[in-house]
N, C-alpha and C positions, 0 to 999 in steps of 0.2 A: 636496489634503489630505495633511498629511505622514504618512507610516505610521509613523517613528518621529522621535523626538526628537533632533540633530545631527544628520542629516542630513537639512534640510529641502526640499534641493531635489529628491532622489531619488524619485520619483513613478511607479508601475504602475498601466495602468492597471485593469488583470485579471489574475490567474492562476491556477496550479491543480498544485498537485504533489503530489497524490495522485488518481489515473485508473486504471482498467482495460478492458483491450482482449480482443478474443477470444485474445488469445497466455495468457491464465490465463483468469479465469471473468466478462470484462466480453462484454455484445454485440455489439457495437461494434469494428471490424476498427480497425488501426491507423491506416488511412488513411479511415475513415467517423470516427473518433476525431479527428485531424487537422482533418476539415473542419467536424466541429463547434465543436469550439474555435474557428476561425478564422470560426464563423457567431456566436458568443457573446461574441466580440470578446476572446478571451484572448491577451495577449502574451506569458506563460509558461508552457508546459505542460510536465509529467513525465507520463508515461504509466510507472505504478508495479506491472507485473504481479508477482502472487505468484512467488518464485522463479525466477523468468526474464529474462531481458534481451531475448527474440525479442522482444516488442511495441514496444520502442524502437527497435530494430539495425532493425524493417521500417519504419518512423515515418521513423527520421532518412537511411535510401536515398530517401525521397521529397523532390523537389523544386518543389511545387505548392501548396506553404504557406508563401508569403512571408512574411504577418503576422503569423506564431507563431513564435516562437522556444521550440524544443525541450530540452529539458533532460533530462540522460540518470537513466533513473529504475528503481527495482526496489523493491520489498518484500518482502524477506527473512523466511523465519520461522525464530527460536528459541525457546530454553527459558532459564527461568528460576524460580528457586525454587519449582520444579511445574507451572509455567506454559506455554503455549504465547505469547509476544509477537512481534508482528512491529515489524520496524525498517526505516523508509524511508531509502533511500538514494538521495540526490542529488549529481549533478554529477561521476561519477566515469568514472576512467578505463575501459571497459569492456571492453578488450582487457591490461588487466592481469593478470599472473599471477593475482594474490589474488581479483581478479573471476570470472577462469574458475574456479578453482578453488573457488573458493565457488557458482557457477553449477551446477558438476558436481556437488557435494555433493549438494546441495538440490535435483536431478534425479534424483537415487539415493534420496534420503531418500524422495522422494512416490513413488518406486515402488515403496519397501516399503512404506510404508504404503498404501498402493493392493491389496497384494497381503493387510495385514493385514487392511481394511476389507471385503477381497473375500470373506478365510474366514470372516469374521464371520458377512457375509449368507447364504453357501451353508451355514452351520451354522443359518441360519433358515428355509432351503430354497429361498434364492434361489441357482440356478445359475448357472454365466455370467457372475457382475458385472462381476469385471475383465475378460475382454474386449468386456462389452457397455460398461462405463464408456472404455474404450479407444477406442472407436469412437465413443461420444458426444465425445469430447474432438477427436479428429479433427486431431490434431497438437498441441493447443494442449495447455500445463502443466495436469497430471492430479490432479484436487482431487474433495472430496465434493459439488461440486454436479453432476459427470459422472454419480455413480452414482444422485443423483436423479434426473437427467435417466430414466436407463434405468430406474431403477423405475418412471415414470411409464409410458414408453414401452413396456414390456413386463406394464404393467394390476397391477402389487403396489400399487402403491397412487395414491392418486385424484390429488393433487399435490402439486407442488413442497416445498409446508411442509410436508406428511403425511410425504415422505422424513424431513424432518429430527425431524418432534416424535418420532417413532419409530423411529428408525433414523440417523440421524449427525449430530442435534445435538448441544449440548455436554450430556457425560456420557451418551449414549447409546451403543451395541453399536460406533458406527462412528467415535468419536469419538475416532479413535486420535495420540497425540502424541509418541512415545516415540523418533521418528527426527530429532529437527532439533539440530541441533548449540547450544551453548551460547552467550546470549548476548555474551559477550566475545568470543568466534569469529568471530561475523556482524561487531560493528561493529566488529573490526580487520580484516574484509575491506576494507568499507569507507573508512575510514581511509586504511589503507596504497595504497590507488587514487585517492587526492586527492580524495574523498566527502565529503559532509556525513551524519551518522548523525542519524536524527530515529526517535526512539518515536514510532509510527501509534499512536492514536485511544486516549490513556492511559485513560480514563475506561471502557472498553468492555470492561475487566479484571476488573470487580469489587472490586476490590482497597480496603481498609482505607485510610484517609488513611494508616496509618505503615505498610500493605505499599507504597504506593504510593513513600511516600518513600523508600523500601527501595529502592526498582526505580531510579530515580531517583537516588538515589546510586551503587547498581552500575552503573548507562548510564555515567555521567561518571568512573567509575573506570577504566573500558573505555574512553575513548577519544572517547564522543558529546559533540555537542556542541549537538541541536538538540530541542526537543519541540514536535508537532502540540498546537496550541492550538484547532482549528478543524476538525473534522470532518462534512461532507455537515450534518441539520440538525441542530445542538447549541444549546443553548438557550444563553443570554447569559450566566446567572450560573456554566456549567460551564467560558466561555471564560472569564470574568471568574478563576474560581477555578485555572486550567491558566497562565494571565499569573502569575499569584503566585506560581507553583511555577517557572514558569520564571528570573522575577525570584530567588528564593530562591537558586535553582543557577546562574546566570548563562548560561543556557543562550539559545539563538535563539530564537525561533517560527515555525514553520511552518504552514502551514494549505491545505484541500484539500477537493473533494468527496465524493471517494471513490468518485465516480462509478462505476457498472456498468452501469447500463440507464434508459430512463425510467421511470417508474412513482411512484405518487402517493407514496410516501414515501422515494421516492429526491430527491435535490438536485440541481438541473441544474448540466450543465458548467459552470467558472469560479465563481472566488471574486471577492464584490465589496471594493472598499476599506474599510476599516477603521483603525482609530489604535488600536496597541497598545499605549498606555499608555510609551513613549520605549523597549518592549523591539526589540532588533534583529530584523529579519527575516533570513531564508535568500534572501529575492528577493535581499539586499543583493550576493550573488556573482554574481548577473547581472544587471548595470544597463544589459543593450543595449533594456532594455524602458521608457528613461529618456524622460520628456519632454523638451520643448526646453530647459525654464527651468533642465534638470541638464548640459546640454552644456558 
């Protein structure tokens, strides 16, 4: 099945570049990550942690997954006209200047806000947070689902959603965004590390068809050059309508699960084939995942 139009012999036969590992807030360690993919027949994986590049750096020291081919992956979070967006980055150099330093940024940013999230709750009467959030995190990059965790675990409240409908989902006490750097920042890190820049999961914004466009025009002003057209389960006519956007901007598509854990309205590992309408993929920069008929 050709996935795009000129290049018809280029054929994947699975992938997935967007994943999360216990290195940010998936369950899944990098190498339990690893062998699921290669149980789901995936020949491309990004493993895309918030803010961090541990979950790849520990992925790609392993050599016990012949039939996967890795691809170096992060999800960056910025700001944009009020906004909190994240932008996936693929295929870059990871020991580059602009890598680390954008790595270090966005290690400092979630510990301030870690720390803002923290006075919040002690101003609710929860004591503790951040170092009980600290300790649920357990090494891994430090986000609001740690502090759920500890509220669960420390009996404030019953679960997992309960943290967020009252206490750190969006527009709630904890739902602080005022530390991530701008997005033209993020995707000249990327960029300049010989990256692919891709807007994660555009639709999951809210945004006005002309904020969207808006957002969209600023990505490719900066420097992007790719948009998730395919996110975990998106229903047909959202991917149908994300192709058009991309066509408009002449941008790539990318697509992913977004995987974190299983559960019934999560999306299992790997994305299956699809024909995007003759727009270009992001696979297109790694074609070791080619069938024969592309040799």
């Amino acid at each position: 099945m050709p996935l795009f139009q000129g290049l018809p012999s280029l054929k994947i036969v699975r992938f997935d570049f967007h994943t999360h590992s216990t290195a940010s807030d998936g369950a899944l360690s990098p190498r339990e990550l690893l062998a699921r993919a290669a149980q789901a027949g995936v020949d491309l994986l990004a493993i895309t942690d918030h803010d961090t590049l541990r979950g790849y750096r520990e992925a790609a020291a392993l050599d016990d997954f012949p039939g996967v081919t890795l691809v170096p992956g992060v999800e960056f979070s910025c700001r944009w006209s009020g906004a909190n967006i994240h932008i996936v980055g693929l295929g870059m150099d990871c020991d580059h200047p602009a890598m680390l330093e954008g790595a270090a940024r966005l290690d400092e940013a979630r510990l301030q806000r870690a720390r803002k999230i923290a006075d919040t709750l002690e101003k609710r009467g929860f004591a503790g947070a951040l170092e009980g959030a600290l300790a649920e995190a357990a090494g891994s990059q430090l986000g609001r689902p740690h502090f759920a965790r500890w509220l669960v675990a420390r009996g404030h409240v019953a679960d997992f959603t309960t943290a967020f409908d009252k206490y750190l989902g969006r527009g709630k006490p904890g739902d602080v965004k005022a530390f991530w750097p701008e997005l033209a920042e993020v995707v000249g890190w990327i960029s300049a590390a010989g990256g692919v820049a891709i807007i994660a999961h555009p639709l999951q914004y809210d945004f006005t068809r002309m904020k969207l466009n808006r957002l969209v025009a600023a990505f490719c002003a900066s420097g992007g050059t790719a948009i998730e057209v395919l996110n975990g389960r998106q229903p047909a006519d959202q991917v149908s309508r994300l192709c058009a956007l991309a066509r408009e901007y002449g941008l790539e598509v990318s697509a992913g699960s977004d995987f974190h854990r299983d559960g019934p309205y999560c999306a299992p590992l790997g994305v299956e084939l699809r024909d995007f309408a003759g727009l270009a993929g992001v696979w297109r920069h790694w074609p070791v995942a080619a069938t024969e008929d592309a040799q």
